[in-house]
C-alpha positions in Angstrom: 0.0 0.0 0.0 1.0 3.5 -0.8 0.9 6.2 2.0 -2.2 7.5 1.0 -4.0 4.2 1.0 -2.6 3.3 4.6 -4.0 6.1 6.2 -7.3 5.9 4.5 -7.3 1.7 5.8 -6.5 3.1 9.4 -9.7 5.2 9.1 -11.1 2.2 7.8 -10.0 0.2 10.5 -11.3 3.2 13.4 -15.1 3.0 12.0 -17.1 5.1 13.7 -15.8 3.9 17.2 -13.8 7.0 17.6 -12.9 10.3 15.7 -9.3 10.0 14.1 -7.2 11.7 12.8 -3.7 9.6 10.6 -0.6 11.2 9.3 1.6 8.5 7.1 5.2 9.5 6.7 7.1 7.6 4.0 9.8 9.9 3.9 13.7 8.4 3.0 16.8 9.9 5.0 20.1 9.6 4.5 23.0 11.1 6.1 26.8 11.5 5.2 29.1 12.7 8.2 32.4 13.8 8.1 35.2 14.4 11.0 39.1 15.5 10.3 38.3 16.2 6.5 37.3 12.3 6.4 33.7 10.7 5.8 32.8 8.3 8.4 29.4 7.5 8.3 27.3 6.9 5.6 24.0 5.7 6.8 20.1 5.9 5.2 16.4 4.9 6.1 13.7 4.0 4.4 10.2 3.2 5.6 7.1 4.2 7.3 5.8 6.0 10.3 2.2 5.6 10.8 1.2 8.2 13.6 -3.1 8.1 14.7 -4.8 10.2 17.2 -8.5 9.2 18.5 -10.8 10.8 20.6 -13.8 8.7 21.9 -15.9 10.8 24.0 -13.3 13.8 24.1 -11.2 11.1 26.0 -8.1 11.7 23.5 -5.2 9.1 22.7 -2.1 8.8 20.3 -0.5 6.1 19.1 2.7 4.9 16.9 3.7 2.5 14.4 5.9 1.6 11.6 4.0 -1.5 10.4 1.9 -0.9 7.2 0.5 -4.5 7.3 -3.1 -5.1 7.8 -2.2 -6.9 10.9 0.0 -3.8 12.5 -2.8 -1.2 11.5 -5.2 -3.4 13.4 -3.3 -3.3 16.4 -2.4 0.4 16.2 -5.8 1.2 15.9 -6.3 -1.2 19.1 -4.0 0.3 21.4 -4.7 3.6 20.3 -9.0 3.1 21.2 -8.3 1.4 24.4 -5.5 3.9 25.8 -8.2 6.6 24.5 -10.8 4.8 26.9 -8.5 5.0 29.8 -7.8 9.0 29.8 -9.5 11.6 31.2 -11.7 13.9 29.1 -10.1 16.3 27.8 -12.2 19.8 27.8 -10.0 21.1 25.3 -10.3 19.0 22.4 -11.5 20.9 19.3 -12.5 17.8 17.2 -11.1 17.3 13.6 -9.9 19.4 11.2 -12.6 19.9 8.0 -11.8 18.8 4.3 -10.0 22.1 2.9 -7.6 22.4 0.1 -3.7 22.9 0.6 -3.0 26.8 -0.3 0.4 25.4 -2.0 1.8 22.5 -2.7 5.3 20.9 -1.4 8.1 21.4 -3.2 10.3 18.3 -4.2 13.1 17.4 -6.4 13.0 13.3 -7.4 17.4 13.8 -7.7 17.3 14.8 -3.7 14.8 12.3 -2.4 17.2 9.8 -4.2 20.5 11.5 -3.6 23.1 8.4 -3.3 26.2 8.3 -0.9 28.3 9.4 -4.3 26.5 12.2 -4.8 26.4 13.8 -1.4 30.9 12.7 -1.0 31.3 14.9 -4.0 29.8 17.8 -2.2 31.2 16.8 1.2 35.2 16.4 -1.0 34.5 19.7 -2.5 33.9 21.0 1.2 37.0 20.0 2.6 38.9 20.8 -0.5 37.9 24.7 -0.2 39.8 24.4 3.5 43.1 24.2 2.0 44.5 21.7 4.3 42.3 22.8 7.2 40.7 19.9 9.8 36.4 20.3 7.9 33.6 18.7 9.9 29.9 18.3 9.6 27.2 16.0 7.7 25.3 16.5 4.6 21.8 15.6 4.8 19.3 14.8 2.0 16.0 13.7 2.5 12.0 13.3 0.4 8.9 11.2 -0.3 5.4 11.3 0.2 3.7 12.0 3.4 -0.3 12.0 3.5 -3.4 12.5 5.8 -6.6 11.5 6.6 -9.0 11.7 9.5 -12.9 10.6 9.8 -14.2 14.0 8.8 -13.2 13.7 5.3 -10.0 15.6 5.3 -7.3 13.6 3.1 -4.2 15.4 2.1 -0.9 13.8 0.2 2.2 15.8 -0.9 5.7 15.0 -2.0 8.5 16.9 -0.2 12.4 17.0 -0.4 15.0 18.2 1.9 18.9 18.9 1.4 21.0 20.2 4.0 25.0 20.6 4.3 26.1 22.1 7.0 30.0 22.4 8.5 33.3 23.7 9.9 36.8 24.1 9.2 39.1 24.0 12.2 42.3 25.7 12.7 44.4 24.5 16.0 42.6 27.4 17.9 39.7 28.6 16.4 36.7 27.7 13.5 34.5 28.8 11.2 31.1 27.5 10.3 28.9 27.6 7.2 25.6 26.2 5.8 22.8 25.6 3.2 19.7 24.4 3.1 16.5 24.0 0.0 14.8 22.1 -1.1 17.0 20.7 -4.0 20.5 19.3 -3.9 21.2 22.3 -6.1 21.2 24.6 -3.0 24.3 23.5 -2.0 27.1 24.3 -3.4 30.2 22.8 -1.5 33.4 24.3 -2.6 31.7 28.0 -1.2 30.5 26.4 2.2 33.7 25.4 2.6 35.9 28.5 1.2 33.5 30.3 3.3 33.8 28.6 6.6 37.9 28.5 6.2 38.6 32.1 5.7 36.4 32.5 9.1 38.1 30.0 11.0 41.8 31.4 9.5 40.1 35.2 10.5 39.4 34.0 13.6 42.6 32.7 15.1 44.5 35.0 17.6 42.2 36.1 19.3 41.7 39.2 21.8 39.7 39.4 25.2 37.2 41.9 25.0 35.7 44.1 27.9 32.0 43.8 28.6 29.4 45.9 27.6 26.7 47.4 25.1 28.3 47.2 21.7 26.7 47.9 18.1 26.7 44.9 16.5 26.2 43.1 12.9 24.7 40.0 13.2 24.9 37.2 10.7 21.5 35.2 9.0 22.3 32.5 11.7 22.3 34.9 14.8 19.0 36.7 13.3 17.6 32.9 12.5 17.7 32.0 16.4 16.8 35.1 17.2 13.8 34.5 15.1 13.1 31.0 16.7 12.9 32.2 20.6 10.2 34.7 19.3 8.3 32.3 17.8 8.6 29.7 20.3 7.8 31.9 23.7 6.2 34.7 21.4 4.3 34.1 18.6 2.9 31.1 19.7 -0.5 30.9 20.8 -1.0 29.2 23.4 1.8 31.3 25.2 0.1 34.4 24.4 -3.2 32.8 25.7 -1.5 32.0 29.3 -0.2 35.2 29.7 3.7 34.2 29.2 4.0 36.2 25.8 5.7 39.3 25.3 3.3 39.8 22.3 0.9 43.1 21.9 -1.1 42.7 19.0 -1.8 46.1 17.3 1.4 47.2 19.4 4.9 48.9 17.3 7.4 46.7 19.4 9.6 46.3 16.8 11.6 48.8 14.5 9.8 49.5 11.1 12.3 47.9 9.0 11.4 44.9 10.8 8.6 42.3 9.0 8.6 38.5 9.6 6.4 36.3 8.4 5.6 32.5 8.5 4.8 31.7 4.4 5.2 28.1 3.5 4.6 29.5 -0.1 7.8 31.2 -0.1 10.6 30.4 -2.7 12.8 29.4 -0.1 10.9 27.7 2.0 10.8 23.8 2.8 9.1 21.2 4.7 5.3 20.3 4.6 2.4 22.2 3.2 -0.3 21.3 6.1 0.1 20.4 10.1 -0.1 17.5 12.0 -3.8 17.8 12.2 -4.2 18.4 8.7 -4.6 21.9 8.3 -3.3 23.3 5.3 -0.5 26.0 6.4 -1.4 29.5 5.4 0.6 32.7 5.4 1.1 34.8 8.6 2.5 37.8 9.6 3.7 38.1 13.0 5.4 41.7 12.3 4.4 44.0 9.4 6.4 47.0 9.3 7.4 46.9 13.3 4.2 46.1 14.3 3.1 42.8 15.7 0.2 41.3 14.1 -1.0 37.8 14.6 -0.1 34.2 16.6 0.4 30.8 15.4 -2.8 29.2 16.2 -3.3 25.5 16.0 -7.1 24.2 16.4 -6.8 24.0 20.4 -5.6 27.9 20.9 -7.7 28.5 17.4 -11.0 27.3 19.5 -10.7 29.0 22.7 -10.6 32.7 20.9 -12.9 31.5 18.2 -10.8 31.4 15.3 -9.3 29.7 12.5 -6.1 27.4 12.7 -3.2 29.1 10.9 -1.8 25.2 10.2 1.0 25.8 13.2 -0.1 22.5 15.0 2.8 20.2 15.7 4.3 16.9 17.3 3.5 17.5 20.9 2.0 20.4 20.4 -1.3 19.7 22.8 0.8 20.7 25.9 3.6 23.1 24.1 1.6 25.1 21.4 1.9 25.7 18.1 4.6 26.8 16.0 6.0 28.0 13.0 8.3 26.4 10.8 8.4 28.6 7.8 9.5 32.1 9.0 10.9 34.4 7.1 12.5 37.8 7.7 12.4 39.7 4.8 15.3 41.0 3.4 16.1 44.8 2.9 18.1 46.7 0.8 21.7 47.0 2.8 24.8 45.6 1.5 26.5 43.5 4.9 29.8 45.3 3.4 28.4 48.6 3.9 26.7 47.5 7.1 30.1 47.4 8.7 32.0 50.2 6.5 29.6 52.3 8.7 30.6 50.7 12.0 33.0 52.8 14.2 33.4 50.7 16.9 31.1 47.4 17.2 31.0 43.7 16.5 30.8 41.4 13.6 29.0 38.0 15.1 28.6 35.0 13.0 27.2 32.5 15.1 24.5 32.3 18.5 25.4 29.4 20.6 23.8 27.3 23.2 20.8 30.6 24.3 18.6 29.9 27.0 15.4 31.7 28.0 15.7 33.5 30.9 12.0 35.1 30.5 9.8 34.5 28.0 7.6 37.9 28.7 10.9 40.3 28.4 12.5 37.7 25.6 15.5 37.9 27.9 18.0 35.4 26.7 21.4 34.6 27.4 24.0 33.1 25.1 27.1 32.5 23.9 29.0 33.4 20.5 31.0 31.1 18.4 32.6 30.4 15.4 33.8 33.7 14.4 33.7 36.9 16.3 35.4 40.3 15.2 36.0 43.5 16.1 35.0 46.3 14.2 36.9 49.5 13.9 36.7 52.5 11.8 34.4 50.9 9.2 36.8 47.5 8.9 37.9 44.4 10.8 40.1 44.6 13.7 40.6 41.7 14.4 39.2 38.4 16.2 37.5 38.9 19.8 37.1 35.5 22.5 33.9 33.9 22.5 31.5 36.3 24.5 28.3 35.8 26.4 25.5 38.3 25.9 22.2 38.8 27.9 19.8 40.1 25.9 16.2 41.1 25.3 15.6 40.1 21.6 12.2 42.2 21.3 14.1 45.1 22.9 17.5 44.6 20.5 14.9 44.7 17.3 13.2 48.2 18.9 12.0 51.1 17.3 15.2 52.9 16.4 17.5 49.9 17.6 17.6 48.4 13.9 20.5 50.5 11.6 20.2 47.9 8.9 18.5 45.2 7.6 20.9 43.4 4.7 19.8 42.2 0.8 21.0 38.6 1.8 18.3 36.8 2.9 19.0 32.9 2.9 18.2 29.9 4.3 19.8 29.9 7.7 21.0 27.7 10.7 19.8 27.8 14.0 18.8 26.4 17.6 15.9 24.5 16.1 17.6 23.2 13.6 18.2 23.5 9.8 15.0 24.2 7.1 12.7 26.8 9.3 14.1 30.1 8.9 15.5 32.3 6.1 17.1 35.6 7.6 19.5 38.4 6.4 22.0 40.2 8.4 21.1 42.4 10.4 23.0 45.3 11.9 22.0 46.6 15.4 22.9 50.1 17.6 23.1 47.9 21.1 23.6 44.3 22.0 24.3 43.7 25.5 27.0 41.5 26.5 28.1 40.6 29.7 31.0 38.5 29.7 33.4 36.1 28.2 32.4 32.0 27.5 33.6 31.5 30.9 30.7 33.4 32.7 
């Protein structure tokens, strides 16, 4: 059976003993890793996931399998009823998600779905190559197939989607430099540049200086923006958050400078992943900051039912207790050269990477960090010099204030960060104030 005619046998299977709701992921993964400039793992899967929700009498269960045989559906189905039985009702269940149309469909490239080892060492060689005799590290990534829906409302969705991500360093004895890419087709990454790129950041980077404390300007790279992007949707933007009074959000409110707009768009060029949510809503374009101004939440159908609205398609895995979230943001681009951004730089930072944050208050967006990978001192419009990892403790809403943003770069790309690779795109960004308040140590 086909993914599509797996989850329409699990409904089959549910009858009318219980609402349900069936995702079928028959996605294929396959990962090449590389340590000292050598490969050393190669490895792939291929096969099903078959993941059903049921609800009988609001009493609300989940259940797992990766058995597509007649026999393993049955017992999925099984487990998944009787656990259902044994819960307590749960007020909050919102039922199941209509039939409705996908706004866009997936994008997927057959040659990335069925990248072979060959394909993804030439890349990974060309990477390492690029570091002119420098130690390279990372993995390159490729993934696709078909993932479908159904539930017993009528909703069936199937789509075809494709994944390829490389992402590495190149070490020198004391210091690194990182680089990435991410789309949706092998041709999104181009090796012999990752790798060029990440080198001349690690060689930049070694001899370093200690560097006093304090409020600096700052030009931040796609990857520092991208994780900046991900604690505001995770503790911000997201629903549920907002509804329990944890989020810093102000609907209506300017909390951000005007050259600020970010927006979850699975429609975008760059973006990747799945067109609809775990509870089979299509994904539809939000935007949680227009102009500086914030706008609208990530709703999935529980936070979506208790204001009496519409699910933006933000529901995911374990969602029911977290919220939902988006995995599709985008901060648009402006019209800055990053050159130019630090040509008009007297006396600041160039950071490359955010490492390790933590949320010290989700209300504030107070988060503390480290850098890594590439941090310079910028004087008189050029680079100093290499600076000692740093740690900063910083409210992100406040560091993207009215007046705070100096820049907002034309370089928008797929970009790296906490939450892993395919979410964000982001440009560089250059700030008047980011507050940091020692060195990696403390």
């Amino acid at each position: 059976m086909n993914v599509q005619e797996v989850a329409d046998r699990v409904i089959e299977l549910v009858g009318d003993r219980a609402e349900a709701q069936v995702a079928v992921d028959g996605t294929e993964h396959a990962l090449t890793r590389f340590a000292n400039s050598f490969i050393h793992q190669n490895v792939g899967e291929r096969g099903l996931e078959v993941m059903l929700k049921v609800a009988v009498n609001d009493r609300v269960a989940s259940a797992t399998t990766s058995r597509s045989d007649d026999a393993g559906l049955a017992a999925l189905v099984e487990e998944a009823i009787h656990a259902a039985r044994l819960r307590p009702t749960d007020k909050d269940w919102p039922g199941l998600a209509e039939p409705a149309a996908l706004v866009a469909p997936a994008r997927f490239d057959e040659a990335t779905a069925t990248a072979d080892p060959n394909l993804r060492a030439a890349e990974v060689e060309a990477f390492i190559k690029a570091g002119g005799g420098l130690l390279g590290a990372g993995y390159f990534d490729t993934q696709g197939g078909p993932t479908a829906f159904a539930n017993s409302a009528g909703q069936r969705l199937i789509t075809h989607h494709s994944r390829a991500t490389l992402d590495g360093i190149h070490q020198t004895g004391t210091s690194a430099g990182s680089a990435h890419a991410t789309g949706a087709s092998v041709s999104a990454v181009d090796g012999a540049a990752l790798g060029a790129r990440a080198a001349a950041t690690a060689r930049d980077s070694a001899g370093t200086l200690d560097l006093e404390p304090g409020a600096y300007e700052v030009v931040l790279s796609p990857e520092c923006v991208s994780t900046i992007m991900f604690f505001l949707a995770a503790y911000g933007w997201n629903a549920k958050a907002h509804q329990e009074g944890q989020s810093f959000a102000e609907l209506g409110e300017q909390q951000f400078d005007p050259a600020v707009t970010i927006e979850d768009d699975y429609a975008d060029d760059l973006a990747v992943g799945l067109p609809f949510d775990v509870d089979g809503t299509p994904k539809r374009r939000i935007t949680m900051v227009g102009a500086g101004v914030s706008e609208a939440l990530a709703h999935d159908r529980r936070t979506a039912k208790r204001v009496g609205t519409d699910s933006t398609g933000h529901a995911i895995p374990g969602g029911d207790s977290f919220g939902a979230f988006p995995t599709n943001l985008h901060f648009r681009p402006g019209t800055a050269d990053p050159t130019d951004m630090i040509a008009s730089v007297q006396r600041g930072l160039l950071v490359t990477t955010f490492n390790y944050c933590r949320i010290l208050d989700p209300r504030t967006q107070v988060v503390t960090g480290l850098t890594r990978n590439g941090t310079f001192l910028i004087e008189n419009g050029e680079i100093a010099g290499a600076v000692s990892n740093l740690r900063f403790t910083q409210s992100f809403v406040e560091g993207l204030s009215s007046g705070r943003v100096l820049g907002v770069g034309n370089d928008a790309r797929m970009a790296d960060s906490e939450a892993g690779p395919g979410m964000t795109s982001a440009p560089t960004v250059h700030l008047s104030e980011w507050n940091f308040t020692g060195g990696a140590q403390g």
